[in-house]
TIVO-2410 file (N, C-alpha, C; in nm, 3 decimals):
# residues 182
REC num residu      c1      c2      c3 atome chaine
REC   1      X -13.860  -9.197   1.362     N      A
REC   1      X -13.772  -9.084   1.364    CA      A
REC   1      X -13.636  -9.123   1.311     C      A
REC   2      X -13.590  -9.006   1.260     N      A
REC   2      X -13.470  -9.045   1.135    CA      A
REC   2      X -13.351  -8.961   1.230     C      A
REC   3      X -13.268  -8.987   1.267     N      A
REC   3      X -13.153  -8.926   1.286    CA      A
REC   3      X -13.031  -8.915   1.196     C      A
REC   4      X -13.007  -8.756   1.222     N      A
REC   4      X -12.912  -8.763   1.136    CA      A
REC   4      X -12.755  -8.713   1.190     C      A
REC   5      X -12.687  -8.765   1.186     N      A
REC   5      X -12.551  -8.673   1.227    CA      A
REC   5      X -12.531  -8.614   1.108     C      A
REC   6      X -12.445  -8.485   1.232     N      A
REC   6      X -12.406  -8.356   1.199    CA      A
REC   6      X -12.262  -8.388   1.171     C      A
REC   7      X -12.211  -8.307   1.042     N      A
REC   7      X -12.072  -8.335   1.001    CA      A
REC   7      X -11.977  -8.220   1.070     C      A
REC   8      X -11.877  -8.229   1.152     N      A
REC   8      X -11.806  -8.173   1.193    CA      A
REC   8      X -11.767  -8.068   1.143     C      A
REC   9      X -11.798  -7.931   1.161     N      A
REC   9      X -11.735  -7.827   1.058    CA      A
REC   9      X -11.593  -7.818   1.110     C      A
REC  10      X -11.566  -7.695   1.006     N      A
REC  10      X -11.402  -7.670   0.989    CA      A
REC  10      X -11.345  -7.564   1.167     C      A
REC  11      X -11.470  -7.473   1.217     N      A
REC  11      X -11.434  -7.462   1.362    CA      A
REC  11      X -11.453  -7.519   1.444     C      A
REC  12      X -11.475  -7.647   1.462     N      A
REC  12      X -11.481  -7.734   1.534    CA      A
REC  12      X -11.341  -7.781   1.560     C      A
REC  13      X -11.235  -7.798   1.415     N      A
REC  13      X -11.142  -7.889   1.388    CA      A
REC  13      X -10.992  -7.810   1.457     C      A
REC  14      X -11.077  -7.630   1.399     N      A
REC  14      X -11.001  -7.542   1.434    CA      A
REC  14      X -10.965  -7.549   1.601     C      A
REC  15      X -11.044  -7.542   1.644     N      A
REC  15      X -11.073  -7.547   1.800    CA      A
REC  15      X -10.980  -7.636   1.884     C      A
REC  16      X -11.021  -7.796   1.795     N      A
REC  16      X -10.935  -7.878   1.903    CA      A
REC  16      X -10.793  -7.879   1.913     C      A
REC  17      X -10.754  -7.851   1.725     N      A
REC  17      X -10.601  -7.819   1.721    CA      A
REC  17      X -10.592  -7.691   1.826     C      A
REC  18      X -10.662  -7.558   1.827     N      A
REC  18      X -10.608  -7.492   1.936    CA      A
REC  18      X -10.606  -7.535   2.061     C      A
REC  19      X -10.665  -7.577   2.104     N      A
REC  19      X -10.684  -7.650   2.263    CA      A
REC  19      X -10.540  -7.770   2.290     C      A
REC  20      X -10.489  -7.799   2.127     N      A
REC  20      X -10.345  -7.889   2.147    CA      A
REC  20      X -10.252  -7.781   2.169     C      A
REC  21      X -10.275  -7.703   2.078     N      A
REC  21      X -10.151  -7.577   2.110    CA      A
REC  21      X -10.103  -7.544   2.224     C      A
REC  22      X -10.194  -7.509   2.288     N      A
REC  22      X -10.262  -7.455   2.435    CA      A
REC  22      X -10.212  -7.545   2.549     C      A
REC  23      X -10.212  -7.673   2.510     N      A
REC  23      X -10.112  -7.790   2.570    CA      A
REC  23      X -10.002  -7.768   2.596     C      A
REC  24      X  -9.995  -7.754   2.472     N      A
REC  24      X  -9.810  -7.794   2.467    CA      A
REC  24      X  -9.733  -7.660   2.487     C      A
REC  25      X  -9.829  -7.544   2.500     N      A
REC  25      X  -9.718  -7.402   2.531    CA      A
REC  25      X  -9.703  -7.427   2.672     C      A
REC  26      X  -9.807  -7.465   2.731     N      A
REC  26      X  -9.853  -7.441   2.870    CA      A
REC  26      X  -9.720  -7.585   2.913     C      A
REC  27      X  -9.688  -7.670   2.854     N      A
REC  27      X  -9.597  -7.776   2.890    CA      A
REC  27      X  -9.484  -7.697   2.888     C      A
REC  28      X  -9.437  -7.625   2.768     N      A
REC  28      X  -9.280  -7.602   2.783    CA      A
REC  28      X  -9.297  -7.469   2.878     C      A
REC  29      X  -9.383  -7.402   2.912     N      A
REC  29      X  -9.352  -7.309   2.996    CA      A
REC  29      X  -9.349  -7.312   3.117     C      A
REC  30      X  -9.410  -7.490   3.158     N      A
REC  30      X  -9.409  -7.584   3.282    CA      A
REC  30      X  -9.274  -7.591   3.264     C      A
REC  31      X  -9.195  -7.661   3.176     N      A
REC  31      X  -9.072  -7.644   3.186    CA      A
REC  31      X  -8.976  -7.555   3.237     C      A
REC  32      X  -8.982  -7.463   3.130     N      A
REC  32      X  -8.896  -7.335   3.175    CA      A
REC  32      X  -8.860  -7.303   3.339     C      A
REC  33      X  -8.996  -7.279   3.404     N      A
REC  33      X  -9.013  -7.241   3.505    CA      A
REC  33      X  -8.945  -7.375   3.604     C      A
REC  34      X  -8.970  -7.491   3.547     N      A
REC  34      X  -8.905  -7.616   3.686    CA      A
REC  34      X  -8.760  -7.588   3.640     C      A
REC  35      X  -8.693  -7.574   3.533     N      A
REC  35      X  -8.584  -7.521   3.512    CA      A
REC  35      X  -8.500  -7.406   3.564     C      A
REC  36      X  -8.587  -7.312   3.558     N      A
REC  36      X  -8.499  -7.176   3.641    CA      A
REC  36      X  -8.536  -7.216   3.780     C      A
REC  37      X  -8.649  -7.247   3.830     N      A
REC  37      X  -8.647  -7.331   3.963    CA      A
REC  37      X  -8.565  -7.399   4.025     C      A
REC  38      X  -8.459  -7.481   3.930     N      A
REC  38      X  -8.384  -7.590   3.968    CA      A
REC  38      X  -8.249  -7.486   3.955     C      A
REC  39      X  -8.230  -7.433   3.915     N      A
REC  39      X  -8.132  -7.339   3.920    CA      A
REC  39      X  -8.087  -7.286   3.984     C      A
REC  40      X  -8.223  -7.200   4.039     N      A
REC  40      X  -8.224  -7.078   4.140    CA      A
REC  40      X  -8.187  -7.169   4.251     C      A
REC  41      X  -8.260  -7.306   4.278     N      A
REC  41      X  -8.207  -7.384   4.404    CA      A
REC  41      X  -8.077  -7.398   4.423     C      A
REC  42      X  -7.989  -7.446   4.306     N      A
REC  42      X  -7.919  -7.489   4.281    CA      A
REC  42      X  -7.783  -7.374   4.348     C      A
REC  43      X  -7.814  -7.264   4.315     N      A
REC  43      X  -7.774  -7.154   4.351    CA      A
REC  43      X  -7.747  -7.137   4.443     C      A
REC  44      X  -7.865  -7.102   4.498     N      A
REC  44      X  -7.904  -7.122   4.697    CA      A
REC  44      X  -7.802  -7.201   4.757     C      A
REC  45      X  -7.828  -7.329   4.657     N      A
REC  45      X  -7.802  -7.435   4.825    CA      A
REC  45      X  -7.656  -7.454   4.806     C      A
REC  46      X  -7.633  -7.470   4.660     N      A
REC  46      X  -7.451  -7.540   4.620    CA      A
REC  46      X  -7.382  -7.369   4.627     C      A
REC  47      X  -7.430  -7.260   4.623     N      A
REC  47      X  -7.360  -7.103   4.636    CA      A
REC  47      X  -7.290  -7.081   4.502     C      A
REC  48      X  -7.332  -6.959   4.489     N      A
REC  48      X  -7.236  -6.833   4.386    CA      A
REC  48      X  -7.102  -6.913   4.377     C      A
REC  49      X  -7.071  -6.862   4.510     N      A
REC  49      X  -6.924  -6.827   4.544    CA      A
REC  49      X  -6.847  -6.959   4.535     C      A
REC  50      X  -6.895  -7.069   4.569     N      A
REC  50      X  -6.832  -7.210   4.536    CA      A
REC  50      X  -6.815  -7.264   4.397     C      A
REC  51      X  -6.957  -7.215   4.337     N      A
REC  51      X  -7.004  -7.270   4.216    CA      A
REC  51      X  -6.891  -7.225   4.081     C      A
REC  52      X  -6.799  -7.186   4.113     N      A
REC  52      X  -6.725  -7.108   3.984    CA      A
REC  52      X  -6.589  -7.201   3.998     C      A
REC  53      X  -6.574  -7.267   4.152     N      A
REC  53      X  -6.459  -7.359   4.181    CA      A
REC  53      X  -6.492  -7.476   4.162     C      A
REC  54      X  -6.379  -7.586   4.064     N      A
REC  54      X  -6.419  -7.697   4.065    CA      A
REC  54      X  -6.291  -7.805   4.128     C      A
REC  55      X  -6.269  -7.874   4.102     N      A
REC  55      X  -6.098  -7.970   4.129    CA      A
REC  55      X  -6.024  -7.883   4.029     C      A
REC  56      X  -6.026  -7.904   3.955     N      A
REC  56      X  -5.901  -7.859   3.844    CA      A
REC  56      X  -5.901  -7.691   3.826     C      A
REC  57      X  -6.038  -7.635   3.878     N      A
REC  57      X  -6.010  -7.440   3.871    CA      A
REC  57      X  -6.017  -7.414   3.988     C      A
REC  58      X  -5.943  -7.380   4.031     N      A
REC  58      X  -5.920  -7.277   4.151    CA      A
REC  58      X  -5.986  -7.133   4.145     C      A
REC  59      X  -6.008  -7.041   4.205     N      A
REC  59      X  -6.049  -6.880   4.196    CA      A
REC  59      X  -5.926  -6.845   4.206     C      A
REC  60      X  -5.868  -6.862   4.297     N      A
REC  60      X  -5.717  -6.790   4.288    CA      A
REC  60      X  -5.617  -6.839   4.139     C      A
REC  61      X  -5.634  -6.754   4.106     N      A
REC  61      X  -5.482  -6.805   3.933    CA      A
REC  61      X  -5.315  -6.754   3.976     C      A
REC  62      X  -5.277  -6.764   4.094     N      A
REC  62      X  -5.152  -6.794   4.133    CA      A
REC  62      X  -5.081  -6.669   4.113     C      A
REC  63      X  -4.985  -6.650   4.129     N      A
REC  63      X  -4.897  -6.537   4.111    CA      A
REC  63      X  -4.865  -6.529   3.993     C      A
REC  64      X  -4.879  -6.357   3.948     N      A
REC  64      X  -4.916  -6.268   3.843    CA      A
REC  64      X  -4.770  -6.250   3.828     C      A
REC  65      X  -4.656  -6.277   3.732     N      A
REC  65      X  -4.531  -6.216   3.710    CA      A
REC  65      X  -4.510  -6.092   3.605     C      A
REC  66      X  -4.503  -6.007   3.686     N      A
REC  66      X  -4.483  -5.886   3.670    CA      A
REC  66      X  -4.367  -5.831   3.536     C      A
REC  67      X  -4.252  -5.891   3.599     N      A
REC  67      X  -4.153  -5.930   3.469    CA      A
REC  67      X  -4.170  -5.943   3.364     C      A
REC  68      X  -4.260  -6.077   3.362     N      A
REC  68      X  -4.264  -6.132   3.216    CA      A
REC  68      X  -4.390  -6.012   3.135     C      A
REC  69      X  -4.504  -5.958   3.213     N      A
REC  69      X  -4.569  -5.846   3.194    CA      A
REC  69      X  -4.654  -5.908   3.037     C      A
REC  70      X  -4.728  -6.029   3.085     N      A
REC  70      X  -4.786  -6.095   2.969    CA      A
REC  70      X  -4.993  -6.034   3.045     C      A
REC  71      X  -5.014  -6.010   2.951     N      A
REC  71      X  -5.168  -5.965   2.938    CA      A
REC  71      X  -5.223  -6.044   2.864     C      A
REC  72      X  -5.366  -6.026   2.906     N      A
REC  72      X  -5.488  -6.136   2.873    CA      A
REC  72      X  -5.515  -6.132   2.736     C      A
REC  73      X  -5.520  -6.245   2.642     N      A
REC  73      X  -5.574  -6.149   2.514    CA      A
REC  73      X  -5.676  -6.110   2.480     C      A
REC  74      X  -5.771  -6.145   2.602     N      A
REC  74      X  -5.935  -6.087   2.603    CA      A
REC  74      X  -5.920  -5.959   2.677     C      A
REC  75      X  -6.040  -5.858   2.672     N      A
REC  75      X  -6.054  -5.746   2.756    CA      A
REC  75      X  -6.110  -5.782   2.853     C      A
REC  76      X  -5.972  -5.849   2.956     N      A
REC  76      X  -6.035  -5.919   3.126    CA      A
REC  76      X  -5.966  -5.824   3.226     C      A
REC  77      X  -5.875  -5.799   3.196     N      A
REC  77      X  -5.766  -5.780   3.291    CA      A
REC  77      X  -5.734  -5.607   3.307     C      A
REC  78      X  -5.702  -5.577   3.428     N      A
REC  78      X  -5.610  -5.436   3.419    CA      A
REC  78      X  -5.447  -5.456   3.471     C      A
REC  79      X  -5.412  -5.319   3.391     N      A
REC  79      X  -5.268  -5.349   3.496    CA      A
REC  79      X  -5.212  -5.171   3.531     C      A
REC  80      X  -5.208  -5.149   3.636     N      A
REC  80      X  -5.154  -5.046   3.668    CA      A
REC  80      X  -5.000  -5.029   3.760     C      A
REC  81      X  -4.952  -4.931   3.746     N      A
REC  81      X  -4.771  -4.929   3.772    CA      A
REC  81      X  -4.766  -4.779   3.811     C      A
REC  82      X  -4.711  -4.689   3.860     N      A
REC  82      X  -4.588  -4.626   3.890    CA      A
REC  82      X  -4.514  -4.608   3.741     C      A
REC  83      X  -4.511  -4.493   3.716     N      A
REC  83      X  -4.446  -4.438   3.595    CA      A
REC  83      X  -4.311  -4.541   3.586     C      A
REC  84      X  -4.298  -4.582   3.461     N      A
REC  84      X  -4.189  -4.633   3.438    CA      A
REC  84      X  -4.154  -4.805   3.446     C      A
REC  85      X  -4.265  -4.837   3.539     N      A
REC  85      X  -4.237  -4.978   3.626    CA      A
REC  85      X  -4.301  -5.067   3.523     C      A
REC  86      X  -4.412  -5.065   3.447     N      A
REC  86      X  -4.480  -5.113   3.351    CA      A
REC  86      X  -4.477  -5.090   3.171     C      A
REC  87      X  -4.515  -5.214   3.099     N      A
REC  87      X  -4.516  -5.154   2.941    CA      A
REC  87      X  -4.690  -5.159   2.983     C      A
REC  88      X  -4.677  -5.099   2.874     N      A
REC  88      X  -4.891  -5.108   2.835    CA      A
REC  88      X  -4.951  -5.124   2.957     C      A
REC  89      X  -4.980  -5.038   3.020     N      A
REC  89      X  -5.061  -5.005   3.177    CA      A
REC  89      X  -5.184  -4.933   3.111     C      A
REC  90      X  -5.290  -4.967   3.201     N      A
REC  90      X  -5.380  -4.891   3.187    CA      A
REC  90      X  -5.427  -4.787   3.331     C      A
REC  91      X  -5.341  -4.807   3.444     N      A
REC  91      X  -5.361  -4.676   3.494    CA      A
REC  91      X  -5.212  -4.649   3.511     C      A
REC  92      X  -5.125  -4.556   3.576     N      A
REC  92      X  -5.054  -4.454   3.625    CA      A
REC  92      X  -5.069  -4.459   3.784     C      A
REC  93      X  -5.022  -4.511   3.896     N      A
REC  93      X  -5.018  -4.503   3.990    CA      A
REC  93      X  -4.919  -4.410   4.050     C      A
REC  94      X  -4.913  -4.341   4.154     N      A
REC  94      X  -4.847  -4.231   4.245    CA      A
REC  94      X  -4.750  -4.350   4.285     C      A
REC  95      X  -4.610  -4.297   4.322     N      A
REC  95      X  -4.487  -4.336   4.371    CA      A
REC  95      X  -4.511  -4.340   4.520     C      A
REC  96      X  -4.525  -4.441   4.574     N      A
REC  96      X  -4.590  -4.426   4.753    CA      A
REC  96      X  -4.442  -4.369   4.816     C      A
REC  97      X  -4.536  -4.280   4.912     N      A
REC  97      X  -4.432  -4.215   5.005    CA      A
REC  97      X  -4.405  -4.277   5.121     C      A
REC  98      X  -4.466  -4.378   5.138     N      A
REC  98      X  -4.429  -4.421   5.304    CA      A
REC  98      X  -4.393  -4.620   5.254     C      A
REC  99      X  -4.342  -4.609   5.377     N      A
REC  99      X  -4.286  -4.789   5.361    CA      A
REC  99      X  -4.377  -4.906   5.351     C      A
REC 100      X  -4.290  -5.030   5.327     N      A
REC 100      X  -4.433  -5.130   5.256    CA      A
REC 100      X  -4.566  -5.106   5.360     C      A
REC 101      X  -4.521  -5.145   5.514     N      A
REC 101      X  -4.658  -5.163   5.609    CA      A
REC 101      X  -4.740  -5.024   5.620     C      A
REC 102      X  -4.647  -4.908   5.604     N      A
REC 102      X  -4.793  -4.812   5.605    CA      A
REC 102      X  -4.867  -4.784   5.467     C      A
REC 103      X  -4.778  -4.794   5.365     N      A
REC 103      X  -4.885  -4.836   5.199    CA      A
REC 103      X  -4.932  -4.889   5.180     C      A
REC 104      X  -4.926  -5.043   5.300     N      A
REC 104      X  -5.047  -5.119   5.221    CA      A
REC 104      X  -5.141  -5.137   5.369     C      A
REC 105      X  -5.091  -5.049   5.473     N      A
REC 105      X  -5.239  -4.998   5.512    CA      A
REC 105      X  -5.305  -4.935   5.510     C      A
REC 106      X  -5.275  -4.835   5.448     N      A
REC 106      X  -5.361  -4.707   5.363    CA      A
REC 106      X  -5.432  -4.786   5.241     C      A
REC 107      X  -5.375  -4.842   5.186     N      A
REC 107      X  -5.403  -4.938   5.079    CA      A
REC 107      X  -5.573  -5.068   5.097     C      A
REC 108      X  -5.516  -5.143   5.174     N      A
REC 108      X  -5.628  -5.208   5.216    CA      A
REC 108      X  -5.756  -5.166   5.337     C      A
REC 109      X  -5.720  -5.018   5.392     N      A
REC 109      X  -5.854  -4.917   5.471    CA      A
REC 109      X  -5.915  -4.923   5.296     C      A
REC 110      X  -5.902  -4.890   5.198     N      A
REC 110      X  -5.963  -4.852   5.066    CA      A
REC 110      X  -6.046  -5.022   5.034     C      A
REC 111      X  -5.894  -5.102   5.053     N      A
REC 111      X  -6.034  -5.234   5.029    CA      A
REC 111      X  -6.099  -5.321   5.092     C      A
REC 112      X  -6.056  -5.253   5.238     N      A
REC 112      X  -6.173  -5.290   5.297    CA      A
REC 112      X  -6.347  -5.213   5.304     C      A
REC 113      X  -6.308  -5.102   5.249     N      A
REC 113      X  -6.430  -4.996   5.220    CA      A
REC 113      X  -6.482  -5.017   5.086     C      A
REC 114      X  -6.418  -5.130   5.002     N      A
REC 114      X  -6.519  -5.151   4.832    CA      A
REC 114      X  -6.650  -5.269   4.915     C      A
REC 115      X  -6.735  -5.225   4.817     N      A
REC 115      X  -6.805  -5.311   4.853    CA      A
REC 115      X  -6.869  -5.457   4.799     C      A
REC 116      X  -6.707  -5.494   4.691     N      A
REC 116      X  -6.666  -5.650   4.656    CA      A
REC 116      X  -6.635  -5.737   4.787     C      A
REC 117      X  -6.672  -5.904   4.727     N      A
REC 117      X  -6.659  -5.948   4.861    CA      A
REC 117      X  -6.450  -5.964   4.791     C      A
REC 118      X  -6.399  -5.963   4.932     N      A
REC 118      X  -6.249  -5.987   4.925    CA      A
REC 118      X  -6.187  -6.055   4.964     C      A
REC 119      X  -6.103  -6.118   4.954     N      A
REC 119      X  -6.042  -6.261   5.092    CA      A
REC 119      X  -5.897  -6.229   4.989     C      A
REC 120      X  -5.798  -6.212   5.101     N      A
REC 120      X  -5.615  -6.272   5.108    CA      A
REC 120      X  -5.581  -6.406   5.068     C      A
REC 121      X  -5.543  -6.395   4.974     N      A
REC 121      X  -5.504  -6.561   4.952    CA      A
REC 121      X  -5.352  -6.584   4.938     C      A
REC 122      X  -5.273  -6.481   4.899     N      A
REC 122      X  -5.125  -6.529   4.923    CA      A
REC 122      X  -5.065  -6.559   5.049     C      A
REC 123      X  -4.933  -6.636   5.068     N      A
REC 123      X  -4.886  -6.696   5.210    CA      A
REC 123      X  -4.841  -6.622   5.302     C      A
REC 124      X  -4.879  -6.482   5.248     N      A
REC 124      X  -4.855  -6.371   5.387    CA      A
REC 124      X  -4.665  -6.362   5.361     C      A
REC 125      X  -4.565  -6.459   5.281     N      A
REC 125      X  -4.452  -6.465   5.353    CA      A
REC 125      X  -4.384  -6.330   5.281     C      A
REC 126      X  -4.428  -6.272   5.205     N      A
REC 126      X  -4.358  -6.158   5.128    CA      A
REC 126      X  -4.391  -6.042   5.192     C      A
REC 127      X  -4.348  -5.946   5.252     N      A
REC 127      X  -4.387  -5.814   5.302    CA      A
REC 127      X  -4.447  -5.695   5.179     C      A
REC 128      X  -4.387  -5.747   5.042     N      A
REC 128      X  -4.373  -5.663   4.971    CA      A
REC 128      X  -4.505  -5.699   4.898     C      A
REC 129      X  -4.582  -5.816   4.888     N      A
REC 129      X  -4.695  -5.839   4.776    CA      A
REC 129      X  -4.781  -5.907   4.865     C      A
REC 130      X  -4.907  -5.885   4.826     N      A
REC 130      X  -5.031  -5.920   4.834    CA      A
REC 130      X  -5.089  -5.975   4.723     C      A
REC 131      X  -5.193  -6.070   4.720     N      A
REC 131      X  -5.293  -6.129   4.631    CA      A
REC 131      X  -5.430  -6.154   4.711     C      A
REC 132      X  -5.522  -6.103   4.660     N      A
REC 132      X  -5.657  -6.114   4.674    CA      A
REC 132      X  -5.724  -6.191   4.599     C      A
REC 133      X  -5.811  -6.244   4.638     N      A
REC 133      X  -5.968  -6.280   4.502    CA      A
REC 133      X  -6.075  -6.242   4.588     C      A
REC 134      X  -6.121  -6.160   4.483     N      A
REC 134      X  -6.245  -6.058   4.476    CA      A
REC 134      X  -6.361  -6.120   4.384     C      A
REC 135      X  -6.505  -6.127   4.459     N      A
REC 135      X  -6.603  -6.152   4.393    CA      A
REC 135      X  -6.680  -6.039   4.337     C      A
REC 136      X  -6.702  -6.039   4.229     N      A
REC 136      X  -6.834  -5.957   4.207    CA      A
REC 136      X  -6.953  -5.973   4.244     C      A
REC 137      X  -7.024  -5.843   4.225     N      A
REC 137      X  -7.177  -5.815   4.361    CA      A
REC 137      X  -7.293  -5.947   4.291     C      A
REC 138      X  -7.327  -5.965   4.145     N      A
REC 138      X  -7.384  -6.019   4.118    CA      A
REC 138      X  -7.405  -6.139   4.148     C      A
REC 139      X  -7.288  -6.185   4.034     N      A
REC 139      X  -7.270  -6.361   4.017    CA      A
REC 139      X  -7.160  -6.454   4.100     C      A
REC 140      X  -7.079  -6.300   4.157     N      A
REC 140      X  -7.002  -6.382   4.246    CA      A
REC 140      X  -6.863  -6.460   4.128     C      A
REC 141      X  -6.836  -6.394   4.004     N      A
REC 141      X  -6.746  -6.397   3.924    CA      A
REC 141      X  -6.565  -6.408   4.010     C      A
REC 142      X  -6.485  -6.501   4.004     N      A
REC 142      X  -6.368  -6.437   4.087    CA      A
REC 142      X  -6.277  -6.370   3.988     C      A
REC 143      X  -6.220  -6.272   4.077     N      A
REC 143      X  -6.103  -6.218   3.975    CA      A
REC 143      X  -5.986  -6.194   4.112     C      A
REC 144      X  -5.898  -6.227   4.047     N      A
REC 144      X  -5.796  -6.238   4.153    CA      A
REC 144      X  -5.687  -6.037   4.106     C      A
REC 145      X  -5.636  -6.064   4.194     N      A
REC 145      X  -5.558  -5.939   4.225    CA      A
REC 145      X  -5.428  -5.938   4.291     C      A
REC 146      X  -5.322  -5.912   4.241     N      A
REC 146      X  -5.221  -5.919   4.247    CA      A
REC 146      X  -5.120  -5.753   4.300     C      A
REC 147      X  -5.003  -5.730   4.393     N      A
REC 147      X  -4.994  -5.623   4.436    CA      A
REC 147      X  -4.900  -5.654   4.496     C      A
REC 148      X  -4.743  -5.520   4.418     N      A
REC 148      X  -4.660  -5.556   4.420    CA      A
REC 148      X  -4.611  -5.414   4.453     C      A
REC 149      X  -4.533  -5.392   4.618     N      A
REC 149      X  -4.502  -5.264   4.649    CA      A
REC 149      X  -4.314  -5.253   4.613     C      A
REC 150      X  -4.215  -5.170   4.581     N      A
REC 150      X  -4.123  -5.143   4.598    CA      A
REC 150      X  -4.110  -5.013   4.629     C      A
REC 151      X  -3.963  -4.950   4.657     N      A
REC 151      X  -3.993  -4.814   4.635    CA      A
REC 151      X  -3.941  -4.700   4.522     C      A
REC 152      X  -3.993  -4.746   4.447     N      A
REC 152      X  -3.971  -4.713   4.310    CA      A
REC 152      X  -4.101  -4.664   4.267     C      A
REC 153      X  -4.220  -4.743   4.318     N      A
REC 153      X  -4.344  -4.737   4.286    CA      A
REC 153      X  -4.402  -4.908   4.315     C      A
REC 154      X  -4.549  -4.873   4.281     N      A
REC 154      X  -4.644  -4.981   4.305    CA      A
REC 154      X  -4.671  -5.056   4.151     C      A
REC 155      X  -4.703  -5.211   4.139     N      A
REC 155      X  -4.735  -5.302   4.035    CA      A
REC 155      X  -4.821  -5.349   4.091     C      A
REC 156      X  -4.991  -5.339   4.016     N      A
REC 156      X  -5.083  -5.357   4.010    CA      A
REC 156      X  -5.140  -5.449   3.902     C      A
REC 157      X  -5.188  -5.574   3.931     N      A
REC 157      X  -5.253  -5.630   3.799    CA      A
REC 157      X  -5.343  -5.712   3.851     C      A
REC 158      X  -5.484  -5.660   3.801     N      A
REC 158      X  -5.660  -5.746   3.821    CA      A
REC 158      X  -5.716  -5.809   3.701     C      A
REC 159      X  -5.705  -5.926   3.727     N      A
REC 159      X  -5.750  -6.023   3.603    CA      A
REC 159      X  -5.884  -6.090   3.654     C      A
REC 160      X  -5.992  -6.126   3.569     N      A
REC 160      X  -6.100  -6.185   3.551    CA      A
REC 160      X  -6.070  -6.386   3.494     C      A
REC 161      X  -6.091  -6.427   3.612     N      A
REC 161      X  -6.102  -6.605   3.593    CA      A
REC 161      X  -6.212  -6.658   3.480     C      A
REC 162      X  -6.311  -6.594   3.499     N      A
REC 162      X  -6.422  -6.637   3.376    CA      A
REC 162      X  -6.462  -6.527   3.310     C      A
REC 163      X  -6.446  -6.548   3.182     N      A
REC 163      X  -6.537  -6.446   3.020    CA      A
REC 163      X  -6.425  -6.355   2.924     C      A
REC 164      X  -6.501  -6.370   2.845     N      A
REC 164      X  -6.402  -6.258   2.772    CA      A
REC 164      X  -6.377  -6.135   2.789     C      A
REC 165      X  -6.477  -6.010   2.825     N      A
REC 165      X  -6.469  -5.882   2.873    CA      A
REC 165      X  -6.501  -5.872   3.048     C      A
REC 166      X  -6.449  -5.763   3.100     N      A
REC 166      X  -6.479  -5.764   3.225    CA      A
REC 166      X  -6.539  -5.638   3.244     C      A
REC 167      X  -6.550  -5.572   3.108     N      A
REC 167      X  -6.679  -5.441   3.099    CA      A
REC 167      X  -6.632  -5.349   3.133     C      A
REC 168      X  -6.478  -5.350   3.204     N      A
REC 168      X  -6.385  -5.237   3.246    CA      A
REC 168      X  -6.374  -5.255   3.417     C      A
REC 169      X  -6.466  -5.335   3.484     N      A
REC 169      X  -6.471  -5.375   3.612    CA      A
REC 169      X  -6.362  -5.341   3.654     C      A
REC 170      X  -6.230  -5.434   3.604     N      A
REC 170      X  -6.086  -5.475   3.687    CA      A
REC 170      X  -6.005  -5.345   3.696     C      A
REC 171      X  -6.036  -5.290   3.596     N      A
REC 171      X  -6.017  -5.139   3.626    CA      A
REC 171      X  -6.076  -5.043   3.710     C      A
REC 172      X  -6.171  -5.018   3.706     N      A
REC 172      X  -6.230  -4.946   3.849    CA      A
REC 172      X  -6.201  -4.978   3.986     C      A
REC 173      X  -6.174  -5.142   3.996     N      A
REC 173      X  -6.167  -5.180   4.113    CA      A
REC 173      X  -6.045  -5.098   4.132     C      A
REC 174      X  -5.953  -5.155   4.074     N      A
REC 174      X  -5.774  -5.082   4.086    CA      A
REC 174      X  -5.806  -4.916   4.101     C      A
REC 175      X  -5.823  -4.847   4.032     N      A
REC 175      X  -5.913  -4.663   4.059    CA      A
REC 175      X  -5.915  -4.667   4.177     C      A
REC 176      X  -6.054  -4.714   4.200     N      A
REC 176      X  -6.110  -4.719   4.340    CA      A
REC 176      X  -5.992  -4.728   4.479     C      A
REC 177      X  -5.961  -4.866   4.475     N      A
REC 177      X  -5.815  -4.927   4.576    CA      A
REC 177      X  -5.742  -4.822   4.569     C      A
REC 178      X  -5.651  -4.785   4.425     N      A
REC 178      X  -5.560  -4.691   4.472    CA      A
REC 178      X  -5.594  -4.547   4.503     C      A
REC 179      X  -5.711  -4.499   4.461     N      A
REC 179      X  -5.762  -4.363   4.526    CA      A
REC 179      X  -5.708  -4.263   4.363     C      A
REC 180      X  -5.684  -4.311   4.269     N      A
REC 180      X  -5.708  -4.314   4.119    CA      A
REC 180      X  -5.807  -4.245   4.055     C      A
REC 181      X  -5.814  -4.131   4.016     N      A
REC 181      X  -5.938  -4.071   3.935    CA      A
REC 181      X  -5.869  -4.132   3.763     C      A
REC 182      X  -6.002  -4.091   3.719     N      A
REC 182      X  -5.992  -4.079   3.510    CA      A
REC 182      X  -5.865  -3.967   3.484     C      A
***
């Protein structure tokens, strides 16, 4: 008896290269997944809310001078004023009728009712200004907030710590706080 081998056809050849393919998708999509895995942990365990602070960035960006009235040159920031008190505002705030402590407790009943997370970060020693940093619901982004009563009117300015646009966010928040329609 004569044996003969059989010569490998061309779907045979086809086959095994697919079965490599089939490898190596199935590897990087092993990847992907230990990747957003390591992330999502990463998330969890080190937090949103920490994760945006390092040594050298703070969430809080310090006191906002009103004076000098310098704006972001990205679309991060809002600034709202009291007719007259501001150049280039983007809202119009009402002239408060009552003194600093009952304006800015009418003021903060409003932010304590947003449903951003919020924390006080200035030294309390000014009666007249407040500073906040406010997270967003998602990523936990900080944007600090600045709030400056006289009686002349109110100076308002919400800036974004990370990105170029803030999608109009820093504005609504300010709306919202001061009780502000369009």
């Amino acid at each position: 008896m004569t044996y003969r081998r059989r010569r490998a056809t061309g779907t045979l050849t086809i086959l095994s290269l697919l079965r490599g393919l089939v490898k190596i998708a199935l590897i990087i999509i092993a990847s992907l997944v230990a990747f957003v895995l390591a992330a999502f942990l990463f998330l969890v365990l080190y937090g949103r809310t920490t994760g945006w602070e390092t040594k050298s960035r703070k969430a809080d960006q310090d006191i906002y001078d009103f004076a000098a009235g310098r704006r972001s040159a990205t679309d991060n920031d809002a600034l709202a004023c009291s007719e007259g008190l501001c150049d280039e505002t983007d809202i119009v705030l009402p002239v408060p009728s009552a003194g600093p402590e009952k304006a800015f407790a009418a003021l903060e009943r409003n932010i304590a009712a947003d449903s951003d997370k919020v924390e006080r970060v200035d030294d309390k020693s000014d009666p007249f200004y407040r500073r906040y940093v406010v997270r967003t619901q998602l990523m936990r982004f900080p944007d600090t907030v600045d709030i400056r009563w006289s009686p002349e009117g109110w100076r308002a300015m919400s800036r974004s710590l990370i990105g170029r646009s803030d999608f109009g966010g820093n504005e609504k928040r300010l709306r919202r706080w001061f009780g502000v329609t369009s």
